[in-house]
N, C-alpha and C positions, 0 to 999 in steps of 0.2 A: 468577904470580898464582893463591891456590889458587880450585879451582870444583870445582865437581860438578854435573850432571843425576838425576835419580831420581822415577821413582812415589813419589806421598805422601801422606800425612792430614795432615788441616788439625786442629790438636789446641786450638789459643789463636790468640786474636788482640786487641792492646789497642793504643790510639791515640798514635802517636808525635807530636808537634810539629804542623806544620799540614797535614793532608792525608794522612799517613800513618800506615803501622801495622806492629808488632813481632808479626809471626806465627812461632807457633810448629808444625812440620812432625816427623811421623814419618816415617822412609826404612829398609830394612833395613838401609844398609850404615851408613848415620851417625846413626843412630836418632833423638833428640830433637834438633832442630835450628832454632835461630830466627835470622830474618832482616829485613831491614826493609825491605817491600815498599810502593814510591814509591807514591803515591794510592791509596794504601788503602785510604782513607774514603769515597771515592770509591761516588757510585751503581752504576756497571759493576763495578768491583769487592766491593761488598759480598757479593753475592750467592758471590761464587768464595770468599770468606776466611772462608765457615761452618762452624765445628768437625762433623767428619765427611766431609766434603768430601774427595773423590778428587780429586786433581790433580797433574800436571807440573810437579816443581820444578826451577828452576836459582838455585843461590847461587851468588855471585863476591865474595873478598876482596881487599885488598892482602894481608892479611897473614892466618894460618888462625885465630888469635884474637880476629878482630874478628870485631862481629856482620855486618857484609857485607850486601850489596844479594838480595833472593831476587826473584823472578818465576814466577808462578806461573800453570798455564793449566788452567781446569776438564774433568775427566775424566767424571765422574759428583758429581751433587748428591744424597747422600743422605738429607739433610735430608726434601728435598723429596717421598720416596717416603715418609715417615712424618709427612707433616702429618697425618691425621685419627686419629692413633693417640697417645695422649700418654705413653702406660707406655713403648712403644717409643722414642718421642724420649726420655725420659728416660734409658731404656737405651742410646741415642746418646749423650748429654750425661755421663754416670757415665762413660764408654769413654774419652771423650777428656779428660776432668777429672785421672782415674786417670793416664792415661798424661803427662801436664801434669804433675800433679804429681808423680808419683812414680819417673819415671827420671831419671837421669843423664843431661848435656847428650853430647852426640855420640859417645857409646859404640853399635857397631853393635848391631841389635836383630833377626837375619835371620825366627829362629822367631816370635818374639812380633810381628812386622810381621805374616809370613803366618798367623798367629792372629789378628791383630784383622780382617783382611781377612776372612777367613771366616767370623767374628764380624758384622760389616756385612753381609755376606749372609745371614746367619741370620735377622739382625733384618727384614731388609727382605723377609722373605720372612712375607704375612697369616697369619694363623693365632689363633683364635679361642680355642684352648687355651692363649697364651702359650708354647709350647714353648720358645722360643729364650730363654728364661731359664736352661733348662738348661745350653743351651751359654756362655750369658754366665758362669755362677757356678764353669764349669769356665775358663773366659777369665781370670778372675781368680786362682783357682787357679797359672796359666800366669802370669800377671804378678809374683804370688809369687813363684814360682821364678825367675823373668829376676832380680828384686830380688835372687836370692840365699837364699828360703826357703822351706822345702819344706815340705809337712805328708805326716806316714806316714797314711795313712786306709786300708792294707790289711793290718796286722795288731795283734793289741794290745799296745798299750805296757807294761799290764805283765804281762801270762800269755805274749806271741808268737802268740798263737789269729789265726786269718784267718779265722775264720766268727764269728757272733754280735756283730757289731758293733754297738754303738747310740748310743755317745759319742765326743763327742773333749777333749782335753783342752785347757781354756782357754791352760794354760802351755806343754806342751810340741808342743801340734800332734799327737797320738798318737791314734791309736783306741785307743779303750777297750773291751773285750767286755762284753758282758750280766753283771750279776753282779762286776765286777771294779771297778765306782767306790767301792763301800763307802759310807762317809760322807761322800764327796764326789760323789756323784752328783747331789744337785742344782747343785752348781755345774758339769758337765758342759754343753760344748754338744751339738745333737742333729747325728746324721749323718743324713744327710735318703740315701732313700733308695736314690737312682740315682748314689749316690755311696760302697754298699755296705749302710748300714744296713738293720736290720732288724724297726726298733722306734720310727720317728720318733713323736711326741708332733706332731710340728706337718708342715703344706704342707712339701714340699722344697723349693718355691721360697722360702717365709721363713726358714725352718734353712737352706737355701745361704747364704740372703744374710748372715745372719746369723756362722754362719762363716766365712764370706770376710771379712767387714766388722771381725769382731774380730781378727784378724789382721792386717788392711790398717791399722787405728789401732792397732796395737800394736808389732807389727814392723817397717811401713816408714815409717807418719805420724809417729807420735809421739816414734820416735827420733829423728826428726829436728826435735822440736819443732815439730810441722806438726799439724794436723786433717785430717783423711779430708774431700775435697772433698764442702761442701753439695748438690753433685747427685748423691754415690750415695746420701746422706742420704736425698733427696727419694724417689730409686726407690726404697730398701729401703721406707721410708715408704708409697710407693704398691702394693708387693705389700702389706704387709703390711694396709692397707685392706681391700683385694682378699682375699687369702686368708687373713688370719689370723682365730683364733678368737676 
């Protein structure tokens, strides 16, 4: 009978039949992984099966293609350390939407597990400057690449130059140097600062998001005929409140 035990994030969770529920769990070694955990719906269990949620998973099949029984036991609730913070839950809620929807079902995940981990600590750590956006829009960056897509942002796509950077190229993911978009510079995205640029027009937190975001619906949503999940919608949304001009 196959099984597994594993530390995990609680990523989705939606209402099976009566009383239970089809959660879905990040693990490094079997990455996206859902299971159908008996009373679900249940009051004692609500509170364990909240997307972000640190927990102890055990799945058991008959057979390793079936969705299988999981049980899951609460680790840490990290929900709960960003109730009075709403950007914050937001940037919980885009983390585990992203990860939902956009990996592949039980392909391991070792680096990008211990990046979102790190990522949850970031978040859940106050801070009045929003710092931890930085590291979310480099987070995303990193789920890029797991997907399979890299962006070059350290030298130019087309001179080779690593200094004077200020664009990236909508098309090919390429840094652009100062002087090198021509007449395609206004349709240049901006490289927001702490990510090499030297010339942002806008917040780095809104030009991060910004290029993360057009990439995530270009490359891994929409090839697949998908939209880029409504809550990193809502966060870019609420930086861009926040800090745009």
């Amino acid at each position: 009978m196959p099984e597994w035990q594993a530390d995990a994030l609680v990523l989705s969770t939606r209402p099976h039949g009566e009383g239970s529920a089809v959660v879905t769990v990040l693990t490094a070694e079997t990455g996206r992984h859902a299971g159908l955990v008996r009373g679900g719906l249940s009051s004692r269990m609500r509170g364990v099966l909240q997307p972000g949620n640190r927990v102890r998973a055990v799945w058991r099949a008959r057979l390793p293609e079936q969705l299988g029984q999981m049980k899951l036991e609460l680790v840490q609730s990290v929900p709960a350390l960003l109730l009075d913070d709403a950007l914050r839950l937001a940037g919980l809620s885009a983390t585990c939407a992203l990860l939902d929807g956009g990996l592949p079902e039980r392909e391991a995940q070792p680096e990008l597990f211990a990046g979102t981990n790190a990522l949850l600590d970031l978040i859940s750590i106050e801070d009045i400057n929003n710092r931890w956006l930085e590291g979310y829009i480099r987070w995303e960056l990193g789920l890029l690449e797991a997907a399979g897509f890299q962006l070059d942002l350290v030298r130019c796509g087309a001179s080779g130059a690593k200094s004077r950077l200020v664009h990236v190229s909508p098309r090919s993911g390429r840094a652009i140097a100062e002087g090198q978009a021509g007449a395609y510079a206004s349709r240049m995205l901006a490289l927001p600062g702490f990510l090499g640029g030297v010339a942002c027009n806008q917040h780095d937190y809104e030009a991060g998001l910004l290029l993360t975001g057009h990439f995530l619906t270009r490359w891994l949503f929409n090839a697949h005929n998908q939209d880029i999940p409504p809550q990193r919608r809502r966060l870019s949304d609420m930086v861009t409140g926040i800090y745009g001009g």
